[in-house]
C-alpha positions as CSV (number, residue, x, y, z in Angstrom):
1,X,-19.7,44.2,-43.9
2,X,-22.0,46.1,-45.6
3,X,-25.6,47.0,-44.3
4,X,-27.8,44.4,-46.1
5,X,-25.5,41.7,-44.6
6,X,-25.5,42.9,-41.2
7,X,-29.2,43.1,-41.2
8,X,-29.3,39.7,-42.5
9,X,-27.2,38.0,-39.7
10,X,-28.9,40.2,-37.1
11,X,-32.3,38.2,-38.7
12,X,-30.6,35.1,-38.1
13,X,-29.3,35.8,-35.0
14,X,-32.6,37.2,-33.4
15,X,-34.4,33.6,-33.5
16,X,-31.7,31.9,-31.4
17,X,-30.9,34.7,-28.6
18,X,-34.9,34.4,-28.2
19,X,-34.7,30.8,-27.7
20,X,-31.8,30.9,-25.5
21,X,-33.5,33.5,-23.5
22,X,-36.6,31.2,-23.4
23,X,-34.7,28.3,-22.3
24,X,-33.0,29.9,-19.5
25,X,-35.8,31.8,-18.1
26,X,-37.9,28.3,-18.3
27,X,-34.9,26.1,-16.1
28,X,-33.8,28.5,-13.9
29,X,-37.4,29.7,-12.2
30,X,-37.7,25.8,-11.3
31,X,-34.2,25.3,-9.9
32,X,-34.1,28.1,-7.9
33,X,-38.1,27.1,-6.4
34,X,-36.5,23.3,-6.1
35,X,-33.8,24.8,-4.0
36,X,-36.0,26.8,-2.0
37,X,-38.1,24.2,-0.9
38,X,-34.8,21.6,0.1
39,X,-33.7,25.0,2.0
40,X,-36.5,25.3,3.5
41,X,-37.2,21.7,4.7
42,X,-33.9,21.4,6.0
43,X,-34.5,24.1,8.0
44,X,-37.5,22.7,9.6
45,X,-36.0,19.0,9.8
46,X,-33.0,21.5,12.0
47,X,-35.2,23.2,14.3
48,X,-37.3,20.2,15.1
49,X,-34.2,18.7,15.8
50,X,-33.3,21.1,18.3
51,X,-36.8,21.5,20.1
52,X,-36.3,17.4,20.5
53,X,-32.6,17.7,22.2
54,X,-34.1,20.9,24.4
55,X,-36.6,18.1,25.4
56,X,-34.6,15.1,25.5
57,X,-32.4,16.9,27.8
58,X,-34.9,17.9,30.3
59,X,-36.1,14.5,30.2
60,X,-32.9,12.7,31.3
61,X,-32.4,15.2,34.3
62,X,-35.9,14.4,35.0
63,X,-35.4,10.5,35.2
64,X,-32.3,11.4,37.5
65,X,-34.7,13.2,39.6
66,X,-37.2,9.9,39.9
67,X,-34.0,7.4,40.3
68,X,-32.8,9.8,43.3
69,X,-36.2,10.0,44.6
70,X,-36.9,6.1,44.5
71,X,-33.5,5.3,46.4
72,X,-33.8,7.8,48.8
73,X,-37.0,5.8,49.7
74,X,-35.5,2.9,50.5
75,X,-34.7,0.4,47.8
76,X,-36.3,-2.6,49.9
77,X,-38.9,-0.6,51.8
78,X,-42.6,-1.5,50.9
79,X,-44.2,2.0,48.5
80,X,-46.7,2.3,51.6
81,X,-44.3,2.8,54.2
82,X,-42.7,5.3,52.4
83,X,-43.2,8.6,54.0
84,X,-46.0,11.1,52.3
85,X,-43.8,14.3,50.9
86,X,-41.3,11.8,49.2
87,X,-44.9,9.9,47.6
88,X,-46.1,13.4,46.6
89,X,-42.6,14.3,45.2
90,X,-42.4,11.3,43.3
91,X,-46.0,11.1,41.5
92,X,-45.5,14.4,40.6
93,X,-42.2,13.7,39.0
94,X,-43.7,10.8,37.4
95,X,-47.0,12.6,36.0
96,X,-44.0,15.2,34.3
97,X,-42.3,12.0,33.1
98,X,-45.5,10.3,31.7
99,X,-46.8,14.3,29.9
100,X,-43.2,14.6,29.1
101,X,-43.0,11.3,26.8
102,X,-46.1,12.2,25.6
103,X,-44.3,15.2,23.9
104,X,-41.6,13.8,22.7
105,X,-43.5,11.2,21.3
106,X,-45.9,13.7,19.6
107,X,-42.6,15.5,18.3
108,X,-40.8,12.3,17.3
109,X,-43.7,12.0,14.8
110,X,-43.4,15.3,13.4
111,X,-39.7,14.9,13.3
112,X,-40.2,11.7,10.7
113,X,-42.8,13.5,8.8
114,X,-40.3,16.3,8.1
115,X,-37.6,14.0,7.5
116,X,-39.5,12.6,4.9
117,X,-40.5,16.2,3.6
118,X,-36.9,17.1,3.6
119,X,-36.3,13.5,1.4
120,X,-38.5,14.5,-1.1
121,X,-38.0,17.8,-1.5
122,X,-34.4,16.7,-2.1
123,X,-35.0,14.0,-4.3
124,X,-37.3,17.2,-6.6
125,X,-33.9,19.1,-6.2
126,X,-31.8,16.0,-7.7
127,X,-34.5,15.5,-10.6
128,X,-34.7,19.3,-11.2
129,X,-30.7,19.6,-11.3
130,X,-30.9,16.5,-14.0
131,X,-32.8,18.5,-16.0
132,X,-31.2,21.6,-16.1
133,X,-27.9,19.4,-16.3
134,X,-29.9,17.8,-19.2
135,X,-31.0,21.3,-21.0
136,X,-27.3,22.6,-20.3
137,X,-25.7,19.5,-22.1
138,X,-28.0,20.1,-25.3
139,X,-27.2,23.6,-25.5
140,X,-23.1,23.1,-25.9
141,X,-23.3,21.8,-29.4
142,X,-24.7,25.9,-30.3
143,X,-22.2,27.7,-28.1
144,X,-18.9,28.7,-30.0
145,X,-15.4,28.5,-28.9
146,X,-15.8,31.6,-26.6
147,X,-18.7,31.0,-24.6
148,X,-18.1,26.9,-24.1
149,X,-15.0,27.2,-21.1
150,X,-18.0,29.4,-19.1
151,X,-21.0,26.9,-19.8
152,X,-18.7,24.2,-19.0
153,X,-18.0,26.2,-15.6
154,X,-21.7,25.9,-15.1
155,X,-22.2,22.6,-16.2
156,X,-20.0,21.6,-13.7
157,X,-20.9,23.7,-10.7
158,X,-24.3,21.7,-11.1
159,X,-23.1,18.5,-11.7
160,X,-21.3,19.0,-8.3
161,X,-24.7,20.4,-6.5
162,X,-26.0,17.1,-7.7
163,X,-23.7,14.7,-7.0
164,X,-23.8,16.9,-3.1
165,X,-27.7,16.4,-3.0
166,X,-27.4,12.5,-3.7
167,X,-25.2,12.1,-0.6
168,X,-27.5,14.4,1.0
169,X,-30.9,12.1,0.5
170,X,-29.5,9.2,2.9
171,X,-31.7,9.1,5.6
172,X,-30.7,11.1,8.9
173,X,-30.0,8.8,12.4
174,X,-31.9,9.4,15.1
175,X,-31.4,9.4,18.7
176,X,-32.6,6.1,21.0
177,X,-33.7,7.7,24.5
178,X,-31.9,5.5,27.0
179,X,-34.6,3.8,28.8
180,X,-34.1,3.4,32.9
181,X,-33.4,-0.8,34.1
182,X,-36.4,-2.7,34.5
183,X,-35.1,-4.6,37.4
184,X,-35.6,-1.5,39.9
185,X,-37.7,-3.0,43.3
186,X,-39.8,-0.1,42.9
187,X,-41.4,-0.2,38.9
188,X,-44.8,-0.6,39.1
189,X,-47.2,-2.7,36.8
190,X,-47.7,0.9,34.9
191,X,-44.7,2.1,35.0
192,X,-43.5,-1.1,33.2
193,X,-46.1,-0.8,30.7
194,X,-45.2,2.7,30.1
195,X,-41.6,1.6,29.4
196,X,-42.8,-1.1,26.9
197,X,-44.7,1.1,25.6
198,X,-41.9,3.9,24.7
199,X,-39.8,0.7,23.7
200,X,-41.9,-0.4,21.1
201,X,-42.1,3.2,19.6
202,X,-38.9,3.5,19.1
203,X,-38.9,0.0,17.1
204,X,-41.6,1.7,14.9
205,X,-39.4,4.7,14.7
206,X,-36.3,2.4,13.3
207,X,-39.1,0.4,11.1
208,X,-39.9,3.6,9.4
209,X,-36.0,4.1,9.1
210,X,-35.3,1.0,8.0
211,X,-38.2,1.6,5.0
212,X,-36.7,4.7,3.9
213,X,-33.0,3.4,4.0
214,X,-34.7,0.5,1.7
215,X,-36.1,2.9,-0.7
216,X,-32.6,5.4,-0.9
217,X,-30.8,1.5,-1.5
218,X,-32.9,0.8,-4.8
219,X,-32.6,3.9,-6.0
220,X,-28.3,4.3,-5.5
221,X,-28.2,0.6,-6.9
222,X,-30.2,1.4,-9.8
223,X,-28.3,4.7,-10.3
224,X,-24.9,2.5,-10.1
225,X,-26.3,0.2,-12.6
226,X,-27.1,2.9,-15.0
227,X,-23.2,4.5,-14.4
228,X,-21.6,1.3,-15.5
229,X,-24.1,1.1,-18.0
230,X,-23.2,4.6,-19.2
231,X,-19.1,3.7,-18.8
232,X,-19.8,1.0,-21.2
233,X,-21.3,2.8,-23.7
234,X,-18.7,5.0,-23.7
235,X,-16.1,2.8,-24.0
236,X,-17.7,0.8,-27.0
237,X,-18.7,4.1,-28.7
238,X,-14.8,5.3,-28.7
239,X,-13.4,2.3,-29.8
240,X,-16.2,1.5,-32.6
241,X,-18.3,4.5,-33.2
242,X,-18.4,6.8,-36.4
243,X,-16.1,8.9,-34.6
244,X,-13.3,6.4,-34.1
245,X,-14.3,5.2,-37.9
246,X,-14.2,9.0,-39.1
247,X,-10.8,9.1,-37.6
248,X,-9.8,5.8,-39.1
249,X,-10.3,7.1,-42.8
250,X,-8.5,10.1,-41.7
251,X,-5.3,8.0,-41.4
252,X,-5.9,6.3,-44.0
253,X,-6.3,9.0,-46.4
254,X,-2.7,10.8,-44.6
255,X,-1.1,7.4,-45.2
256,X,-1.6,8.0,-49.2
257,X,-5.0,6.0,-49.7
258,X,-8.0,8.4,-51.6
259,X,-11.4,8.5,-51.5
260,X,-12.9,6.6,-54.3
261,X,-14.3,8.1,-57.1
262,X,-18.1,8.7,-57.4
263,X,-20.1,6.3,-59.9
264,X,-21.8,7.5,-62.7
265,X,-24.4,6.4,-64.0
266,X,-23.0,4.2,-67.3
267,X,-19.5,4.6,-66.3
268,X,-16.7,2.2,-65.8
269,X,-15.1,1.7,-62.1
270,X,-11.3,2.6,-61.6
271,X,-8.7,0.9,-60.6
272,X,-8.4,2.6,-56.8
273,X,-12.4,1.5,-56.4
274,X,-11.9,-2.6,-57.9
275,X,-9.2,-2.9,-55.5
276,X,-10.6,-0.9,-52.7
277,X,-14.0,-3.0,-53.2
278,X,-11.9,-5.7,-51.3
279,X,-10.8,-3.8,-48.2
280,X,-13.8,-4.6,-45.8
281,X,-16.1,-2.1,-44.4
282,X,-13.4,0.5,-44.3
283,X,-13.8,1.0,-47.6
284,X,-17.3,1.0,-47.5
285,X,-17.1,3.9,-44.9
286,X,-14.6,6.2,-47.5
287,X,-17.3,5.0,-50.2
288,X,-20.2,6.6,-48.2
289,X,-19.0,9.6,-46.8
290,X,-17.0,10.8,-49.8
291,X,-19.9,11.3,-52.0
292,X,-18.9,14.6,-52.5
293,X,-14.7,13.5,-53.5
294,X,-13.2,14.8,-56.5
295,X,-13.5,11.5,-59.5
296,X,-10.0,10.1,-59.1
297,X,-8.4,10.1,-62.9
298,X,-9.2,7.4,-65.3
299,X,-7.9,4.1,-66.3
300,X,-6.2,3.9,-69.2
301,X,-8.0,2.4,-72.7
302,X,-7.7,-1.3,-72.7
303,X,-6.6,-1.8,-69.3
304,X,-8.1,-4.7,-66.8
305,X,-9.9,-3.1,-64.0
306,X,-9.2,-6.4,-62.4
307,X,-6.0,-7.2,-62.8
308,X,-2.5,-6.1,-61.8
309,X,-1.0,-5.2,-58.5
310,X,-3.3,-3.2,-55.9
311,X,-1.0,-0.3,-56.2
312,X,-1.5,0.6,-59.9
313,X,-2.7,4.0,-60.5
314,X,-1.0,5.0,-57.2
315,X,2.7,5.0,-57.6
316,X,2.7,6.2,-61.2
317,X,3.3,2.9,-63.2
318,X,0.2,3.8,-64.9
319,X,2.0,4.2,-68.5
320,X,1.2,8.1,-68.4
321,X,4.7,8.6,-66.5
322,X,2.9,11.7,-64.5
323,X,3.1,11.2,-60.5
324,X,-0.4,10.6,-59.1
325,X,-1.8,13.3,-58.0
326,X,-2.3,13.9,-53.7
327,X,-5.0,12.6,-51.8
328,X,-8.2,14.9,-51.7
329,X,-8.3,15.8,-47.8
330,X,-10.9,14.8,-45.9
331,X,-13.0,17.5,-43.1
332,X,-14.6,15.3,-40.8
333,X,-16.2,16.7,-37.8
334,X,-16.6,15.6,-34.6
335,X,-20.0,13.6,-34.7
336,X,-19.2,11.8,-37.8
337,X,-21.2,14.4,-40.4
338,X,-20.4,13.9,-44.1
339,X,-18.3,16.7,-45.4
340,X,-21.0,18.9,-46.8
341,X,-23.5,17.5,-45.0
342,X,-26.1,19.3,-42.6
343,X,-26.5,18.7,-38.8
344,X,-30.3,17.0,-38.6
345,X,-32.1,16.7,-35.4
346,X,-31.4,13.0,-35.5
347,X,-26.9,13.7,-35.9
348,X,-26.9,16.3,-33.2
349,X,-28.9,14.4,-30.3
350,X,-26.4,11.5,-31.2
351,X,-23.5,13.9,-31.0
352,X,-24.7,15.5,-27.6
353,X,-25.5,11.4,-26.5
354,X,-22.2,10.6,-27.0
355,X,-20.5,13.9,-25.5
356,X,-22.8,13.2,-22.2
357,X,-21.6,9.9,-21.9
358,X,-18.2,11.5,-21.7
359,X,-18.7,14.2,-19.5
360,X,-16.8,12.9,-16.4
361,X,-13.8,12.8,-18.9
362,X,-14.3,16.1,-20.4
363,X,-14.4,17.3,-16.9
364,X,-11.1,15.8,-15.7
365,X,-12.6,13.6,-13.2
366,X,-13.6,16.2,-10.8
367,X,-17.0,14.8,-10.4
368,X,-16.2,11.8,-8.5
369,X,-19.9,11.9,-6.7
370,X,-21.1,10.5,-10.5
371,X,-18.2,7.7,-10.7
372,X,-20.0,3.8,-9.6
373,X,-17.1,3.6,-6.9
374,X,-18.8,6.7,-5.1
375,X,-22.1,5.5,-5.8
376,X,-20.9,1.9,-4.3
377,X,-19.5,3.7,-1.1
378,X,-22.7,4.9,-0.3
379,X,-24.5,1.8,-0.7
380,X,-22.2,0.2,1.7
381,X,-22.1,2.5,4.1
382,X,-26.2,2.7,4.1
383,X,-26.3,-1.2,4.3
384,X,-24.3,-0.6,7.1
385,X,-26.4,1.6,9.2
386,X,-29.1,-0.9,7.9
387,X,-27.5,-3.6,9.9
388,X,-26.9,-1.5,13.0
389,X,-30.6,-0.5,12.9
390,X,-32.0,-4.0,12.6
391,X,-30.0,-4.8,15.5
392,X,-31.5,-1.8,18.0
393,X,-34.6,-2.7,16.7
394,X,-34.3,-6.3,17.4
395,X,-32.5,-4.7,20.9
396,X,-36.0,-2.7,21.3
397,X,-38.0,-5.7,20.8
398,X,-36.5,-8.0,22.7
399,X,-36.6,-5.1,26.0
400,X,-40.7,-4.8,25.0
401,X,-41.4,-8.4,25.6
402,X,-38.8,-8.3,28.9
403,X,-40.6,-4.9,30.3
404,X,-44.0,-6.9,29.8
405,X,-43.5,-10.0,31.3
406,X,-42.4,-8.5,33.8
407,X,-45.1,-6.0,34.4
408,X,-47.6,-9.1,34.2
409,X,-45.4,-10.9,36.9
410,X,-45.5,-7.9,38.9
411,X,-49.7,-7.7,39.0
412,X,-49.9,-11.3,39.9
């Protein structure tokens, strides 16, 4: 290579390593901030969770402490014959009981809010991944033979992150506190209250559960529906695309057939293009994409374009006695570009369409978190914890309306 040439294809070359640098620094800054922030929020959603069970536990071995107090009373002794130290001991138990559901209360809050942080920023990281996953996918048709097994590496690494941050996004369960009997001898009017009163937060607690599980449903339904829809495009575009007609004429130019001849302007048509006028839209494919063919030889003076078998001119009964000469091979790329043809904006995002449909295939069915089956165990399993929610709720609701009849009975 001599000087001016290598100067030339470093010209050339320039341009595109700028653009691919420009690409890659604009995706990756926003993944890696995307990623952060579902760190991050995780993180939170984790040590809330921990400051609640801390708390939870000291509230069970404080309602131990009130159950032990209240039957070593007496469990049919009147509260004002009960002697003064155990009253004192008891109230103050109860005053930690009432400032400690207070707390949790207060923390069971904060624990939704960053629940629903941690949703969103996780639903950014799946939307981010899509388009890096996107950007990727657009950028294969420009890599050569070389580079393409390491950005397929990538492209799959992410297609896994995403396909672990959709499973991810399902709401997280909480924990029902246990609530004490309401048939004890010794609940008070307020105590009741108090009781119907944590009852009936927790049913709003599984409300705001159930909304979110409702919202992660339509959106893994609507993902399913755009899978299958993706499947079938895929399927229809191998069986009838320009691809599977490309290879068609491909076998059909190996099995002897040619490309017909080009017209000219005043000239007459050949034998090969009257009877290959008759062949469907096959031939009109050959026809359109072989604009560029070698003319196939001429017919003879005085001979009927329109007559005699559909093989003349092909086995060498033409009168000349010569063999006909081989079929003109045909480069046809992948993505159905004419041979000499250039690739246009318009061929190469249908190229990359069709190879992103096909992904999973290309992949060998290692991302099974993209396939509608995966996307249809989710949904069951979601509807599932749906059900069982409704029914503590319903649980909840029902134990709200028992604790306050009863606390009414108990003031009159």
């Amino acid at each position: 290579m001599n000087l001016s040439s290598l100067l030339i294809a470093l010209c050339l070359l320039g341009p595109l390593a700028a653009l691919g640098a420009a690409n890659g620094a604009s995706g990756a800054p926003a993944l890696e901030a995307a990623r952060s922030g579902a760190k991050d929020a995780r993180a939170t959603v984790d040590s809330l969770e921990q400051s609640r069970a801390a708390l939870l536990a000291a509230a069970d071995a404080l309602n131990a402490q009130i159950v032990r107090l209240k039957g070593a009373s007496g469990a049919g002794r009147p509260r004002t014959l009960m002697p003064s130290g155990a009253r004192g001991e008891l109230g103050s138990r109860l005053e930690q009981a009432q400032a400690l559901a207070g707390t949790l209360s207060t923390l069971d809050r904060q624990v939704e809010a960053a629940r629903a942080q941690l949703l969103r920023a996780e639903e950014g990281l799946g939307a981010t991944l899509d388009t890096e996953i996107e950007r990727r996918r657009t950028q294969l048709g420009g890599v050569d033979l070389s580079g393409r097994s390491a950005a397929m590496d990538a492209l799959r690494s992410l297609l896994l992150e995403r396909g672990r941050a959709v499973g991810q996004t399902a709401p997280v369960a909480g924990r029902t506190v246990s609530l004490p009997g309401v048939d004890t001898a010794l609940a008070s009017s307020t105590e009741l209250l108090e009781l119907a009163d944590e009852a009936r937060d927790h049913a709003e607690q599984l409300e705001a559960q159930l909304s979110a599980l409702g919202v992660r449903l339509g959106d893994l339904q609507s993902r399913r529906r755009v899978l299958r829809a993706a499947g079938t495009f895929a399927r229809d575009e191998a069986l009838f695309g320009e691809d599977a007609r490309n290879r068609r004429v491909v076998r059909a130019s190996g099995d002897g057939l040619t490309a017909p001849e080009a017209r000219a302007t005043g000239g007459r048509p050949s034998g090969n293009e009257a009877s290959g006028a008759t062949r469907g839209d096959d031939a009109e494919t050959i026809e359109s994409q072989a604009g560029a063919a070698a003319p196939a030889a001429p017919s003879p003076e005085g001979e009927d374009p329109s007559g005699g078998s559909d093989f003349d001119g092909a086995l060498g009964d033409d009168g000349a006695g010569a063999p006909p000469a081989p079929p003109t091979p045909m480069a046809v790329p992948v993505g159905g570009l004419s041979p000499g043809g250039r690739f246009s904006g318009a061929d190469l995002s249908e190229t990359l369409t069709v190879d992103l449909a096909l992904l999973p295939q290309l992949l060998g069915g290692s991302v099974g978190q993209l396939s509608p089956s995966a996307v249809g165990d989710q949904i069951r399993a979601l509807e599932a914890r749906r059900r069982e929610l409704e029914r503590t709720r319903a649980s909840l609701e029902a134990r709200q309306k028992a604790l306050e009849e009863r606390a009414r009975a108990v003031t009159e």
